[in-house]
C-alpha positions in Angstrom: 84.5 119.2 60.2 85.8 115.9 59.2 86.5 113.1 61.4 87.9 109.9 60.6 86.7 107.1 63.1 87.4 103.2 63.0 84.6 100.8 64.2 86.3 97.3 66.0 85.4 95.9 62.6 85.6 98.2 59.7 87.1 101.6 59.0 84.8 104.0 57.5 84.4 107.7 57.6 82.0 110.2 59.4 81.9 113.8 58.6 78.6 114.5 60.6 77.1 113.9 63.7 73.8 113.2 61.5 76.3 110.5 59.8 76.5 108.9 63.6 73.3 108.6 64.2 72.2 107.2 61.0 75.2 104.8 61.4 74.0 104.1 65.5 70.1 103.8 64.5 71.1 100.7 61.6 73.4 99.4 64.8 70.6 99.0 66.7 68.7 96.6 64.3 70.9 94.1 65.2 70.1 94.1 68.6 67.4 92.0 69.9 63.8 92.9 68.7 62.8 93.6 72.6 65.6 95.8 73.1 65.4 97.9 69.6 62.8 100.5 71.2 65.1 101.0 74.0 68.3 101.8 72.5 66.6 104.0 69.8 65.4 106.1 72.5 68.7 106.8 74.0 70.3 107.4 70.5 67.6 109.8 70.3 68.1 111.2 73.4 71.2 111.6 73.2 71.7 113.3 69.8 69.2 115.9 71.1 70.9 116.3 74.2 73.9 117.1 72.8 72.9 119.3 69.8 73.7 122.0 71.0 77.9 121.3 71.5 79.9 123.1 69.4 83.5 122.3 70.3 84.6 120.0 67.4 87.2 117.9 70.5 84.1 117.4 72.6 81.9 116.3 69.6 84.7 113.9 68.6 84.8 112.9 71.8 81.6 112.4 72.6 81.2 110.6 68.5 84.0 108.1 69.6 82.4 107.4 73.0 79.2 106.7 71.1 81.0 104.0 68.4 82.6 102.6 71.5 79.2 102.1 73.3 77.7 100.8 70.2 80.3 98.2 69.8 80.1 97.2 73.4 76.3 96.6 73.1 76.1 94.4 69.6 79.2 92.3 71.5 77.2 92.2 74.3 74.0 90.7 72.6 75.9 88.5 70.5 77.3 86.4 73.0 
């Protein structure tokens, strides 16, 4: 399964949900230092929770949701 996803900022391609949450886990260091442990959890959390899925629409869909979340947060903290 490939999937071609676009970040706010750059284009780049992810053909895994392992690629995702390498991609979310290198987001999250430029968060605050205080809120790092936090947001690692629920990356965690929800990788695991969703490991299982195996309907390549929902995993996109649940993929893009994830980018979308990830871009809201880094706005968020860079404000």
């Amino acid at each position: 399964m490939k999937l071609a996803m676009l970040s706010s900022k750059t284009p780049f391609l992810i053909q895994k949900p392992a690629h995702l949450y390498r991609r979310l886990l290198r987001d999250i260091k430029k968060l605050p230092k205080e809120s790092q442990s936090h947001y690692k959890h629920h990356v965690r959390q929800g990788f695991n929770s969703h490991a299982d899925e195996t309907d390549p629409s929902r995993i996109s869909q649940i993929m893009s949701r994830a980018l979308d979340d990830m871009d809201w947060l880094i706005k968020k903290y860079s404000k």
